[in-house]
Backbone of each chain as ProteinMPNN parsed JSONL, in Angstrom:
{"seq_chain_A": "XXXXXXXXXXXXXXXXXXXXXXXXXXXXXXXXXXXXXXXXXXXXXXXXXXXXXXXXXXXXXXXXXXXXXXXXXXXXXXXXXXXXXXXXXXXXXXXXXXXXXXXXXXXXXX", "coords_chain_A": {"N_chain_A": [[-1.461, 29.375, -22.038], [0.982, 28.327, -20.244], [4.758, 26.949, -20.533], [5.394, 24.007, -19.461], [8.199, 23.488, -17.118], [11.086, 21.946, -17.569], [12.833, 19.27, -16.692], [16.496, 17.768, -16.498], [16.959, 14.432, -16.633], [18.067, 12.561, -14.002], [20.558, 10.635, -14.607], [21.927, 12.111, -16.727], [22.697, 14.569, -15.518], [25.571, 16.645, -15.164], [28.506, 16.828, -13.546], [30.335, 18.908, -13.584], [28.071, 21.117, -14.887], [26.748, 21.106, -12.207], [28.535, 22.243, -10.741], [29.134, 24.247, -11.907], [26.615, 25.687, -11.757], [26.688, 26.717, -9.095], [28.759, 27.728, -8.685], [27.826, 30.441, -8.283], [27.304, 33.012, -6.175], [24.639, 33.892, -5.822], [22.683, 32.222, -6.604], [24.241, 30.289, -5.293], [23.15, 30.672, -2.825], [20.608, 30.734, -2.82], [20.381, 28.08, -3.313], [21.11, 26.975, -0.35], [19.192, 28.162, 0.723], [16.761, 26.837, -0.027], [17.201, 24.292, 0.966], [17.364, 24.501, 3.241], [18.052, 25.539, 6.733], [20.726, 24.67, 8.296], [21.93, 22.971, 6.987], [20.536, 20.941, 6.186], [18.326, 18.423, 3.579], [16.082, 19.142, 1.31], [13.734, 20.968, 2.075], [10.93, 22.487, 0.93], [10.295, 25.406, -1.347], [8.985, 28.959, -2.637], [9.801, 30.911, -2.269], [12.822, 31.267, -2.233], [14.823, 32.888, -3.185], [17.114, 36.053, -2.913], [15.088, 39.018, -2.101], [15.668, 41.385, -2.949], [16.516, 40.958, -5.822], [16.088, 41.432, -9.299], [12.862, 40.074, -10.822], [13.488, 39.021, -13.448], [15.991, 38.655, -13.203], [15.769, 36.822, -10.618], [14.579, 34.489, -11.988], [15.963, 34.059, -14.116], [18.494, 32.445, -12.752], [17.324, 30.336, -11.308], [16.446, 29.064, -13.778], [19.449, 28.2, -14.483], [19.668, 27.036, -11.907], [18.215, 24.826, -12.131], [18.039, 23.644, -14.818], [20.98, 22.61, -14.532], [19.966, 20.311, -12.898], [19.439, 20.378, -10.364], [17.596, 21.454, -9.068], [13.827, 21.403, -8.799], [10.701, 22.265, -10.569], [7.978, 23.708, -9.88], [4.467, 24.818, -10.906], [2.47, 26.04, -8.64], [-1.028, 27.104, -8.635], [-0.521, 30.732, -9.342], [1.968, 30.604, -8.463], [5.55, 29.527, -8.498], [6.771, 26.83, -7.214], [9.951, 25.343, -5.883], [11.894, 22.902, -5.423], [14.901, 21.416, -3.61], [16.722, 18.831, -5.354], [18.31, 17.045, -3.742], [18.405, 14.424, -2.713], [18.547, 12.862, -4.58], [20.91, 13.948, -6.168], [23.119, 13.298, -4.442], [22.639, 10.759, -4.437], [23.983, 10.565, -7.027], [26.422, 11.986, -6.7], [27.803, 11.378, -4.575], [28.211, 13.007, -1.648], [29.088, 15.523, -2.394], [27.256, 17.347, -3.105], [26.061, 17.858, 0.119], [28.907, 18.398, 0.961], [29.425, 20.838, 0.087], [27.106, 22.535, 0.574], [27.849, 22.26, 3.496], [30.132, 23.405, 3.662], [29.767, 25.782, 2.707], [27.924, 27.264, 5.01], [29.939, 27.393, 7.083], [31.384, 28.827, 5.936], [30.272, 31.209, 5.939], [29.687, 32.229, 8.459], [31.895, 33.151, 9.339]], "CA_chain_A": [[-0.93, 28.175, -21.327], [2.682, 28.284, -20.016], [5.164, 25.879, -21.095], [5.728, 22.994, -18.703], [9.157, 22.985, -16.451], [11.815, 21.194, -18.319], [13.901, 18.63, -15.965], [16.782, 16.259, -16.738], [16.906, 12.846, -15.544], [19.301, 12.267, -12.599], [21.481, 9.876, -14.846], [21.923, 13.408, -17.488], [23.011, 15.628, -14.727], [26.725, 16.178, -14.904], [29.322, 17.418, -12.517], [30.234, 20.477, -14.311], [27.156, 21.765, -14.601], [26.499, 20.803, -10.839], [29.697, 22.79, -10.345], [28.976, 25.851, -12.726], [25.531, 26.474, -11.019], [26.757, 26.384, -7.403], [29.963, 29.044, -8.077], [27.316, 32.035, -8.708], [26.762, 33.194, -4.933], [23.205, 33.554, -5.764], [22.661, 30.351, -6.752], [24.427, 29.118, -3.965], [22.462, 31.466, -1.645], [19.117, 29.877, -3.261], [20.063, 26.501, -2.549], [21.114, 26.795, 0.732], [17.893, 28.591, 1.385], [16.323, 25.732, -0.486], [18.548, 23.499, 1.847], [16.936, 24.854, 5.049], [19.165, 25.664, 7.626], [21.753, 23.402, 9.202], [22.639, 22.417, 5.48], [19.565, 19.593, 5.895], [17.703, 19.001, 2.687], [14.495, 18.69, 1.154], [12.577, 21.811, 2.131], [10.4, 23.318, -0.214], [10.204, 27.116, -1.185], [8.911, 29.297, -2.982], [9.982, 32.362, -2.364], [14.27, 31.53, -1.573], [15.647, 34.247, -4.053], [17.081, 37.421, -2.301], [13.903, 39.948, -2.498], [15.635, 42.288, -3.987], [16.591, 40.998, -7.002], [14.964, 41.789, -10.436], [12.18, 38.995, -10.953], [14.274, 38.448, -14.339], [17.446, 37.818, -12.761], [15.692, 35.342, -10.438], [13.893, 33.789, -12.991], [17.643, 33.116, -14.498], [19.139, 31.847, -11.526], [16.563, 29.105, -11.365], [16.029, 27.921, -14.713], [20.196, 27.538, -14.787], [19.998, 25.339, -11.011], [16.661, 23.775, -13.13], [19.024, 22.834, -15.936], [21.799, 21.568, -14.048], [19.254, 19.469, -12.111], [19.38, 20.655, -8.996], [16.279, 21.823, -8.192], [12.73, 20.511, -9.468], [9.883, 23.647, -10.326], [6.455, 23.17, -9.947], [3.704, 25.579, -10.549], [1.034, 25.705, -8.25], [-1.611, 28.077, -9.48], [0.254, 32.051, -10.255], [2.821, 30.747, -7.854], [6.055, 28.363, -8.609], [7.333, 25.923, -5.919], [11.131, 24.8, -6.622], [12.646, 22.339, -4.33], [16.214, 20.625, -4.012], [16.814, 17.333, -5.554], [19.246, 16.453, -2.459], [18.383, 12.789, -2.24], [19.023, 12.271, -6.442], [22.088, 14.441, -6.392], [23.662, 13.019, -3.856], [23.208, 9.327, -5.221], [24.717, 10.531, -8.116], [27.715, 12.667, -7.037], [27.87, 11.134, -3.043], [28.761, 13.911, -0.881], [29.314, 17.063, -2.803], [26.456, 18.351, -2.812], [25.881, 18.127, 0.795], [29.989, 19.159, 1.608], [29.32, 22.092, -0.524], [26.271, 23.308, 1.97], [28.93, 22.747, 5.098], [31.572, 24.915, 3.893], [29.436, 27.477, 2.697], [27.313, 27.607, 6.15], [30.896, 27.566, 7.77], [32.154, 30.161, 5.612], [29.446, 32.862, 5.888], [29.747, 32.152, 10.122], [33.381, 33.563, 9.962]], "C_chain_A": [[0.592, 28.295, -21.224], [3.147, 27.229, -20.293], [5.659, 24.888, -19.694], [7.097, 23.293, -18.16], [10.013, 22.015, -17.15], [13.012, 20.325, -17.0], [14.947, 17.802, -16.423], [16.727, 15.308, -16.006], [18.265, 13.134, -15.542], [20.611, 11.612, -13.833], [22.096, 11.344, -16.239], [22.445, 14.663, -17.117], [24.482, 15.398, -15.104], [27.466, 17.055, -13.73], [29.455, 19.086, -13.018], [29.57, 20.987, -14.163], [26.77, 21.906, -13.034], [27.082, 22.458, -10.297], [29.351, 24.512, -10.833], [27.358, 26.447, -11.582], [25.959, 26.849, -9.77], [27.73, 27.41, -7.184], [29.384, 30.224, -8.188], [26.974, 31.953, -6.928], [25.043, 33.257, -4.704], [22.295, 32.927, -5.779], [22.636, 29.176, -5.609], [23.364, 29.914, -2.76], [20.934, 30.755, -2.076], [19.236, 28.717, -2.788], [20.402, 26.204, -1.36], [19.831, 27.52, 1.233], [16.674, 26.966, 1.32], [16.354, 24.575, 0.464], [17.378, 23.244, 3.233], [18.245, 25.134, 5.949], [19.709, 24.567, 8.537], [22.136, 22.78, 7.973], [21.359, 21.24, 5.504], [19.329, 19.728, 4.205], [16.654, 19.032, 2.199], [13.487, 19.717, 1.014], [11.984, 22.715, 1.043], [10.425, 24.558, -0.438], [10.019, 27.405, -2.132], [9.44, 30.898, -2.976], [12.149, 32.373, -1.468], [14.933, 32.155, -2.202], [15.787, 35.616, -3.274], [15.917, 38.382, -2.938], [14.329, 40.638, -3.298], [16.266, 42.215, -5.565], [15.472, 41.058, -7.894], [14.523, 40.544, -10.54], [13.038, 38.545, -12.344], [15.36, 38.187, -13.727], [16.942, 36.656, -11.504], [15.058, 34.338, -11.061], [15.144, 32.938, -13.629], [17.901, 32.141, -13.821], [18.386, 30.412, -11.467], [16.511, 28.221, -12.734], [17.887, 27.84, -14.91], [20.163, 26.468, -13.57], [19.297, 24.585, -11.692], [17.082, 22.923, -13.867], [20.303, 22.282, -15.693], [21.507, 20.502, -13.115], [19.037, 19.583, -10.733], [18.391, 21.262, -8.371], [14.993, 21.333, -9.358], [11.502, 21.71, -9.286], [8.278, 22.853, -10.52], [5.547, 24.402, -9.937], [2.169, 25.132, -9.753], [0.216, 27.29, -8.344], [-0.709, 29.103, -10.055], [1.467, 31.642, -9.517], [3.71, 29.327, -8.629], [7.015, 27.971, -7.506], [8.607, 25.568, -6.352], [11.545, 23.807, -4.762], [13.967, 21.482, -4.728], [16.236, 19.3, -4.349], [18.128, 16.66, -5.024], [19.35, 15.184, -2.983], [18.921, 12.423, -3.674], [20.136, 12.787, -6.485], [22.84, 13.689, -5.554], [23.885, 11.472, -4.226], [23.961, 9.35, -6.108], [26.157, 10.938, -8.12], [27.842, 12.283, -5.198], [28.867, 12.232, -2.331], [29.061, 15.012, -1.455], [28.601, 18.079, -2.675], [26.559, 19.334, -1.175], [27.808, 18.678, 1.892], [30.023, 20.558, 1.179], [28.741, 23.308, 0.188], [26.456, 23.017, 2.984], [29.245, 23.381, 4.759], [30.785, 26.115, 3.372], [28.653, 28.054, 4.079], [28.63, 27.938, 7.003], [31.666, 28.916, 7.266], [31.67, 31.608, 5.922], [29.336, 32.531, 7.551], [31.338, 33.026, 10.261], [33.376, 35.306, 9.724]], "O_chain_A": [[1.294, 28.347, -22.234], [2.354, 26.295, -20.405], [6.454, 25.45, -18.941], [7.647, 23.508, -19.239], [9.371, 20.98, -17.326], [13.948, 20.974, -16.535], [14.442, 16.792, -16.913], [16.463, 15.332, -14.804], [19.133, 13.578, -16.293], [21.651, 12.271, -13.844], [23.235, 10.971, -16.518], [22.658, 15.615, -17.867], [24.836, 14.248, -15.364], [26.848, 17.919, -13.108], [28.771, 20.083, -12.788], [29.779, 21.767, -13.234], [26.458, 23.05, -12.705], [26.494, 23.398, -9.765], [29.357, 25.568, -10.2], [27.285, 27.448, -10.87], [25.117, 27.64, -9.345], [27.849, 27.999, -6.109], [30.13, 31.203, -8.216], [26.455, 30.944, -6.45], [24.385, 32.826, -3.757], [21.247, 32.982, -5.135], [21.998, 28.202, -5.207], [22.969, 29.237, -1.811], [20.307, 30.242, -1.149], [18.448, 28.227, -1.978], [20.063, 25.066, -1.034], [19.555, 27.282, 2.409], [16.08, 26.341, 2.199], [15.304, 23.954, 0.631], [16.871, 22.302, 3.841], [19.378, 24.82, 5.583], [19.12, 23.808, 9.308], [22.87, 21.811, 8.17], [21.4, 20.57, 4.472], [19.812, 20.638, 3.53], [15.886, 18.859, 3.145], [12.568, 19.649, 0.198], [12.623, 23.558, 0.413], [10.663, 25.105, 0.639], [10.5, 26.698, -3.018], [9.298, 31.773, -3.83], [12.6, 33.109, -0.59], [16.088, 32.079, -1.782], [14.781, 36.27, -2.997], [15.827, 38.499, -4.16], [13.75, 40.775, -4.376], [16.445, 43.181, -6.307], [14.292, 40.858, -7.605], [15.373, 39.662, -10.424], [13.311, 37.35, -12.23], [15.639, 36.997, -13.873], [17.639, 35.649, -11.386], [15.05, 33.232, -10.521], [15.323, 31.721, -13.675], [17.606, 30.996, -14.163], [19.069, 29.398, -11.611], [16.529, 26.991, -12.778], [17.961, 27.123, -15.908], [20.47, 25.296, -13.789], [19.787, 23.48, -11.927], [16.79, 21.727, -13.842], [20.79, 21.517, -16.526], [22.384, 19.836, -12.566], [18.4, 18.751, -10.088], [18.4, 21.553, -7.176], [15.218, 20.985, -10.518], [11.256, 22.129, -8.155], [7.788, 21.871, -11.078], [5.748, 25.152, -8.982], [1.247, 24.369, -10.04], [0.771, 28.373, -8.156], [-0.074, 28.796, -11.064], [2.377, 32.39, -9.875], [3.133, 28.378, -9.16], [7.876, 28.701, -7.015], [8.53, 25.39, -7.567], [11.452, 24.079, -3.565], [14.134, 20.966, -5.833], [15.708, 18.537, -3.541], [18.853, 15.913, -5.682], [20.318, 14.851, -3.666], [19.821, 11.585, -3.733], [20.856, 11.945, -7.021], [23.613, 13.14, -6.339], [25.004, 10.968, -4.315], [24.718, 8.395, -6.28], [26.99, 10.598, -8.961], [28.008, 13.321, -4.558], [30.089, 12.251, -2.479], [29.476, 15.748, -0.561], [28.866, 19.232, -2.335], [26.845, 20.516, -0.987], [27.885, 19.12, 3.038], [30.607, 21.405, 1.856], [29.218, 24.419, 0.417], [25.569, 23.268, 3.801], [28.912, 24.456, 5.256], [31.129, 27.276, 3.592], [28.736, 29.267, 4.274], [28.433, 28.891, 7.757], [32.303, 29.748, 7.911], [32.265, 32.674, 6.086], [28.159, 32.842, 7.736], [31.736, 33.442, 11.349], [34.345, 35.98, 10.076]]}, "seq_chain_B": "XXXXXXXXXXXXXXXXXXXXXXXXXXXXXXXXXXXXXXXXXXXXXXXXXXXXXXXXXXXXXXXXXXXXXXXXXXXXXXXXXXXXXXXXXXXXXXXXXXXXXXXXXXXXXX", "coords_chain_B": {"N_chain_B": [[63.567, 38.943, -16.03], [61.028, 36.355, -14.674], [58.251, 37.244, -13.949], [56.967, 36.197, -9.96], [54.901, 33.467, -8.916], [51.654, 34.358, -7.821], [50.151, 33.477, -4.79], [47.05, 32.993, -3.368], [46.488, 33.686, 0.265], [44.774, 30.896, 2.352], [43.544, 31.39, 3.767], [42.326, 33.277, 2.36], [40.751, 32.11, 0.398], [37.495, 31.303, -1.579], [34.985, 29.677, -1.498], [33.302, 29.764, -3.723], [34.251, 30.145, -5.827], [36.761, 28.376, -5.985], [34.622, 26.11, -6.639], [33.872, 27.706, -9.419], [36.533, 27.393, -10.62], [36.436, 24.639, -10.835], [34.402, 23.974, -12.315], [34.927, 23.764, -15.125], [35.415, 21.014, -17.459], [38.416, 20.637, -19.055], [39.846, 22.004, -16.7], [38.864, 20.513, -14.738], [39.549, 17.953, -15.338], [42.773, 18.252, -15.323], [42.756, 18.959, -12.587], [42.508, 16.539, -11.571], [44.23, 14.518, -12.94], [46.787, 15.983, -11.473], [46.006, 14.935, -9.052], [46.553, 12.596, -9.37], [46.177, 9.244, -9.923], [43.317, 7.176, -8.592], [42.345, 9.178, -7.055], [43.389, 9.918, -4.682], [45.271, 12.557, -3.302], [47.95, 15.154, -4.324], [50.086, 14.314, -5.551], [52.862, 16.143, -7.427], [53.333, 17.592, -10.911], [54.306, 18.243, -14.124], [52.881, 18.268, -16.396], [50.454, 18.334, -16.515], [48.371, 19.279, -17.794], [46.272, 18.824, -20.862], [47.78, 17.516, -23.489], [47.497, 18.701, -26.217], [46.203, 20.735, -26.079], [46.248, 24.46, -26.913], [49.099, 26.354, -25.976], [48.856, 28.745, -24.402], [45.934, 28.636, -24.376], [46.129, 26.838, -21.782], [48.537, 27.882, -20.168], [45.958, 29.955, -19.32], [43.876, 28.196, -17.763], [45.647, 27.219, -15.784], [46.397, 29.314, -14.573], [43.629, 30.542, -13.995], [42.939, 27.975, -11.862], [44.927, 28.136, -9.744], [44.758, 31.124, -9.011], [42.177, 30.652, -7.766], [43.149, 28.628, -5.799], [43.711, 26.371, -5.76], [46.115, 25.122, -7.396], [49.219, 25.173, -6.76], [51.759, 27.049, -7.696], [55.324, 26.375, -9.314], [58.39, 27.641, -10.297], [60.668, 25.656, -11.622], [64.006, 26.111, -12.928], [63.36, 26.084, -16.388], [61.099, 24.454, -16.562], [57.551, 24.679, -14.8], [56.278, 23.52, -12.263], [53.594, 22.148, -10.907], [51.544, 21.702, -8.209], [48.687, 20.461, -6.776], [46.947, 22.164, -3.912], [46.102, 20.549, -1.558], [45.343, 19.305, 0.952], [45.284, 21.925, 2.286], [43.063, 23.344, 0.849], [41.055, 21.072, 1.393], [41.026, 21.284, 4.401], [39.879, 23.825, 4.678], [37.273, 23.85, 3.524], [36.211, 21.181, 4.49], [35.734, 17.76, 2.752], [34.469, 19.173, 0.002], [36.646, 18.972, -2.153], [37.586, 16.481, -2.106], [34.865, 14.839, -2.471], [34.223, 15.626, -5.266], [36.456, 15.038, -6.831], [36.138, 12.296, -6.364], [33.576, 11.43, -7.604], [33.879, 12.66, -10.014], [35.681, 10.381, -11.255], [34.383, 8.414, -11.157], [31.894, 9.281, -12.711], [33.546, 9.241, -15.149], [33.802, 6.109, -14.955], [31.377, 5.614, -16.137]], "CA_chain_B": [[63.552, 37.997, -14.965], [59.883, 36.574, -15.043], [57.592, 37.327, -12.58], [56.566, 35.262, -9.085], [53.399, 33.1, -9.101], [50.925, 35.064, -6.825], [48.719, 32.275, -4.739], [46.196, 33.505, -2.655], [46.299, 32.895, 1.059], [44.186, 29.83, 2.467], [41.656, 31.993, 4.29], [41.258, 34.479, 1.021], [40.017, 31.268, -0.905], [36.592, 31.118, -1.487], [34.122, 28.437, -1.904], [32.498, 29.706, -5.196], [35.901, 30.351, -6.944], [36.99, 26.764, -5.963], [33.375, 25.74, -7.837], [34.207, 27.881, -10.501], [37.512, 26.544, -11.296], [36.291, 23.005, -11.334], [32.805, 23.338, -13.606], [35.419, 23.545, -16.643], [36.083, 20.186, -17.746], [39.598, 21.083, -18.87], [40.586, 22.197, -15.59], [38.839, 19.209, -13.613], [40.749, 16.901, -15.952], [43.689, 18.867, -14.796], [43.082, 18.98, -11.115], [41.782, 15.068, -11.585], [45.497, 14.262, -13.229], [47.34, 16.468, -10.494], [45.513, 14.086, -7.935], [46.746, 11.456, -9.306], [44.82, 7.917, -9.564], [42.136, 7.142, -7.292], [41.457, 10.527, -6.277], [44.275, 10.777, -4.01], [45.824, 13.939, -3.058], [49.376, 15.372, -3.513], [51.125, 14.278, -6.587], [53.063, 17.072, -8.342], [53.221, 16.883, -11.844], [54.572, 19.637, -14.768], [52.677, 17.961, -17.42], [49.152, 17.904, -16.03], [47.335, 19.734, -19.05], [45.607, 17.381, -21.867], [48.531, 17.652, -24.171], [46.395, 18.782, -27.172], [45.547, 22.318, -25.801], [47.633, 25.301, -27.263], [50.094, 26.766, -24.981], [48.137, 30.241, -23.858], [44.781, 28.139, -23.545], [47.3, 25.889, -21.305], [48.826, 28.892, -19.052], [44.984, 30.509, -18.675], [43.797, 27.029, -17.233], [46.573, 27.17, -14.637], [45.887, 30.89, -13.689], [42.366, 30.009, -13.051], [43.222, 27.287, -10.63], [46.124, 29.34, -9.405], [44.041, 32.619, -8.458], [41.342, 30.0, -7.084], [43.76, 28.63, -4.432], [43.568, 25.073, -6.19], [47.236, 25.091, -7.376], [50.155, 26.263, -6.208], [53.218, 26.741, -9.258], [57.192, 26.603, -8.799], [59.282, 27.646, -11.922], [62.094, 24.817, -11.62], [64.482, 26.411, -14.496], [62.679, 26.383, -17.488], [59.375, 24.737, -16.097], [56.71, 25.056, -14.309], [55.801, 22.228, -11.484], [52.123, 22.308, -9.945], [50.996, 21.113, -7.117], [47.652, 20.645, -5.766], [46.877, 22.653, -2.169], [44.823, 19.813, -1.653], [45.717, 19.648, 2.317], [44.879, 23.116, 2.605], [41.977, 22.816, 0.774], [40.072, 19.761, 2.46], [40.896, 21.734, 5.567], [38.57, 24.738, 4.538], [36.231, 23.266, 2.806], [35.8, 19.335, 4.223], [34.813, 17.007, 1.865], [34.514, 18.988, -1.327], [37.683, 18.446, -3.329], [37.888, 14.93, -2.392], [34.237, 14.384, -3.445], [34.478, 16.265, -5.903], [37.114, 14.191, -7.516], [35.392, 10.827, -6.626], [32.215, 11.963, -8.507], [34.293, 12.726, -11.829], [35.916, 9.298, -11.255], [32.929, 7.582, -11.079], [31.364, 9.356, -13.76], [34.366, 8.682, -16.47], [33.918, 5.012, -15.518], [29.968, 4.642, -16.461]], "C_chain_B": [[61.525, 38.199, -15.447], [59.122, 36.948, -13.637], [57.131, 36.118, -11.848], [55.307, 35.002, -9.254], [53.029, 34.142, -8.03], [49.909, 33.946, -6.611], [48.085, 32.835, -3.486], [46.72, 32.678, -1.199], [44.901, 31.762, 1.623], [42.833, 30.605, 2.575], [41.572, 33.385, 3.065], [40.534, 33.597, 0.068], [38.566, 31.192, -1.024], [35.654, 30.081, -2.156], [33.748, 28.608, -3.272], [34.054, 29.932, -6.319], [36.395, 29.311, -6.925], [35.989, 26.016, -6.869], [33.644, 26.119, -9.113], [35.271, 27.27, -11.269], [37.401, 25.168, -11.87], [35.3, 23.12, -11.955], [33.893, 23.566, -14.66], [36.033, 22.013, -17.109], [37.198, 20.206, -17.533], [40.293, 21.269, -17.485], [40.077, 21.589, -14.432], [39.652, 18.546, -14.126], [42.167, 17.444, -15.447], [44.236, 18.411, -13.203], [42.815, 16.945, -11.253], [43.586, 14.342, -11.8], [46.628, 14.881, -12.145], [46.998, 15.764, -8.969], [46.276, 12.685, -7.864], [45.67, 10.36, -9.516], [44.084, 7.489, -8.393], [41.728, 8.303, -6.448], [42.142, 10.962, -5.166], [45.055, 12.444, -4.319], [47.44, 14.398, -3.134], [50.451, 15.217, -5.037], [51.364, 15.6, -7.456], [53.202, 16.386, -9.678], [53.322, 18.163, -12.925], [54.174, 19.606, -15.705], [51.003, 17.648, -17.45], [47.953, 18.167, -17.228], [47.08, 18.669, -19.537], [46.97, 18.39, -23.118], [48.316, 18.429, -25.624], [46.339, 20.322, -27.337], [46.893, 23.377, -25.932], [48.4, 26.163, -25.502], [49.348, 27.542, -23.994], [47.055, 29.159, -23.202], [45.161, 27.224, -22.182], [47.401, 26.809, -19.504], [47.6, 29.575, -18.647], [44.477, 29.253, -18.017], [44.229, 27.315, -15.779], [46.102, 28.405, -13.783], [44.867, 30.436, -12.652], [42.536, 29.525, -11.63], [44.295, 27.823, -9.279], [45.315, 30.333, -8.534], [42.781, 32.073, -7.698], [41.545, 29.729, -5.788], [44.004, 27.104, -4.028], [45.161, 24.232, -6.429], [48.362, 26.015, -6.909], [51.502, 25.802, -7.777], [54.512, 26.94, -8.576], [57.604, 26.446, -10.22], [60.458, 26.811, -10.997], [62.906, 24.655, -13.149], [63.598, 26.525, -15.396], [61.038, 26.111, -17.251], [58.893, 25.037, -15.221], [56.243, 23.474, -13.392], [54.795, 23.006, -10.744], [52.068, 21.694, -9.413], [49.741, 21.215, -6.23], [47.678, 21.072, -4.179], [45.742, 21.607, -1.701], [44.112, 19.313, 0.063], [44.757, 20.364, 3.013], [43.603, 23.17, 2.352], [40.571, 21.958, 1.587], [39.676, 20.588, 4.191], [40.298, 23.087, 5.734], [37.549, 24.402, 4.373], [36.216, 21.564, 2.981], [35.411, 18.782, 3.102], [34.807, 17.368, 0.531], [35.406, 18.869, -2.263], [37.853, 17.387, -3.12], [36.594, 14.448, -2.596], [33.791, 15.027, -4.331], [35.194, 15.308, -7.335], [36.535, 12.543, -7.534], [34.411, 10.814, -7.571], [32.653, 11.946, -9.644], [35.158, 11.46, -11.742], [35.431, 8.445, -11.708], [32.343, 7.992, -12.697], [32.134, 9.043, -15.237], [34.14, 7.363, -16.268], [32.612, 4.27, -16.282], [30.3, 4.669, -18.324]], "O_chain_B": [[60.886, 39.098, -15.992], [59.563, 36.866, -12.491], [56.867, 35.095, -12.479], [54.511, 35.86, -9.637], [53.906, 34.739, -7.404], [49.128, 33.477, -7.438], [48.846, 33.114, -2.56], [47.188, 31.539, -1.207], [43.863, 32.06, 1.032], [41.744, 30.598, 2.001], [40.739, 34.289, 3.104], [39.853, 34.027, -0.863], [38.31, 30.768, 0.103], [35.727, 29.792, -3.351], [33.854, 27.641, -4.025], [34.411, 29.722, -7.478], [36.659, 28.965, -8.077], [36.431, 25.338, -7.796], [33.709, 25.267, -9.999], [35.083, 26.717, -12.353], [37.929, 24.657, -12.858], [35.052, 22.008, -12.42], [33.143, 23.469, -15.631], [37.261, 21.932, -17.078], [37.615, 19.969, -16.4], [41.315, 20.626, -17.246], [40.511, 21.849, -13.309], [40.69, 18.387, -13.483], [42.749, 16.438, -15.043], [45.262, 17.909, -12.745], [43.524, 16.414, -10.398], [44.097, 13.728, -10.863], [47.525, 14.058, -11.96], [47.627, 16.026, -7.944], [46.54, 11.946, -6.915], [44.472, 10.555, -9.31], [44.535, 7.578, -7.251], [41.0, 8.349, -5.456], [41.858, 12.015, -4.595], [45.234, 13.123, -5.329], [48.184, 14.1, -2.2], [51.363, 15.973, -5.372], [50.451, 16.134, -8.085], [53.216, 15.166, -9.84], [52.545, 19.098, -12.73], [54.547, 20.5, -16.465], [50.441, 16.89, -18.241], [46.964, 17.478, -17.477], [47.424, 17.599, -19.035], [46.952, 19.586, -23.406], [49.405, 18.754, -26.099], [46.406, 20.975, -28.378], [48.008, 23.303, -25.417], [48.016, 26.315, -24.342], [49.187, 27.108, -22.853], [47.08, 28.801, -22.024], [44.163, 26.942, -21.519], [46.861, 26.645, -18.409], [47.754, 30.013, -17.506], [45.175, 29.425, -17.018], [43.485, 27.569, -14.832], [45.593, 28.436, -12.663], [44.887, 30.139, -11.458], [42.399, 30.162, -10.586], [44.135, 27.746, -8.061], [45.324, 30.2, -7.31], [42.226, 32.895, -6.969], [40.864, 30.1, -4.832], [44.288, 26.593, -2.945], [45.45, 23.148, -5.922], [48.371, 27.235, -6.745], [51.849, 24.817, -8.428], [54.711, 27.536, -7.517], [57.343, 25.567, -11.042], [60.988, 27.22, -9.964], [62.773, 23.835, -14.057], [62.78, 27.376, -15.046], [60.084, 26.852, -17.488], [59.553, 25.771, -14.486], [55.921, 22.461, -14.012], [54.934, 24.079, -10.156], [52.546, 20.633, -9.814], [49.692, 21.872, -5.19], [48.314, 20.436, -3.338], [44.578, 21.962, -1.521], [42.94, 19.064, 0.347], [43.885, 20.037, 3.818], [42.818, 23.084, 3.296], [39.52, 22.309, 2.124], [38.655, 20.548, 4.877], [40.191, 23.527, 6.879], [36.708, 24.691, 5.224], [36.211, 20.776, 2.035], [34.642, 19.442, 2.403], [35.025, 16.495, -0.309], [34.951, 18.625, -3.381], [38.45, 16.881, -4.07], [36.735, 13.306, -3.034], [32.564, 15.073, -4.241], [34.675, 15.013, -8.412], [36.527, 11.791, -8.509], [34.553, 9.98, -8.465], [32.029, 11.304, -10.489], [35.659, 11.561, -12.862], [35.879, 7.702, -12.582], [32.349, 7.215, -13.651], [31.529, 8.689, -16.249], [34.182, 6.831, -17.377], [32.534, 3.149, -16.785], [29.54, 4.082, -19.095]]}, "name": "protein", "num_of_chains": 2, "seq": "XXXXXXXXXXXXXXXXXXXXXXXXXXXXXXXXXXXXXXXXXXXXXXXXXXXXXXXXXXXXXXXXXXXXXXXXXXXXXXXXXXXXXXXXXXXXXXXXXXXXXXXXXXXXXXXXXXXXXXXXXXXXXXXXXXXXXXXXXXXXXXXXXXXXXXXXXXXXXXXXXXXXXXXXXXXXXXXXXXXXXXXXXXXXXXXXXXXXXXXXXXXXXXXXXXXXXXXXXXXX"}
């Protein structure tokens, strides 16, 4: 039996951490995949980790956005689902999130 | 003679190095005090550190933000005056250093 997904509650999240997950490019490249394109948010995925990384280094990558709250994992059967917690982050820290996934869609266009 | 700050130009700054600089407490409290109250933009200030923190841990702080593209330094005689690029900033990256700073506002007052 695998161990359950560990989340914090929204009011537990802090900036920092927000902040620390989001300066690894890979990270940020996950959650703007996560994101969907046009910076929207919401969309689900399972599979938004560059392919070619080692399944341990995306395994990382996730359980630190996981633990800075920013994404929410779910297994469905051998597979796990992660999606962005946009709508909770954004009540909590209004607008960062979503200025964060402008300037990086604007930056990787130049 | 000591040596000149070195501050990156605008367009070498990058989004995740701006992130990085700010997930350290320390050097949000920093940029947060270099803002000034209410999260405005602009006030210099040669005393911005948390008074507390030894000298070195003090001058690596600054670097950080410095080599980020966060502060800009001027030796005036003996010190050192910082000044948030906060301008410059906003105008790469919309939105996230000014919510950015609202967010850790907010969160020191709950």
């Amino acid at each position: 039996m695998q161990r359950p997904f560990v989340h914090p509650a929204i009011e537990d999240i802090t900036l920092e951490s927000v902040l620390y997950a989001l300066a690894d490019p890979t990270r940020l490249e996950i959650v703007k995949r996560l994101a969907g394109a046009g910076g929207a948010c919401g969309m689900n995925c399972s599979a938004a980790a560059p392919a070619d990384l080692p399944k341990s280094t995306q395994s990382h990558h996730f359980q630190v956005l996981r633990e800075a709250g920013l994404i929410r994992s779910e297994r469905r059967g051998t597979e796990v689902v992660n999606a962005l917690r946009c709508a909770e982050i954004e009540k909590r820290f209004p607008g960062v999130i979503s200025s964060i996934l402008k300037a990086s869609e604007k930056a990787k266009k130049r």
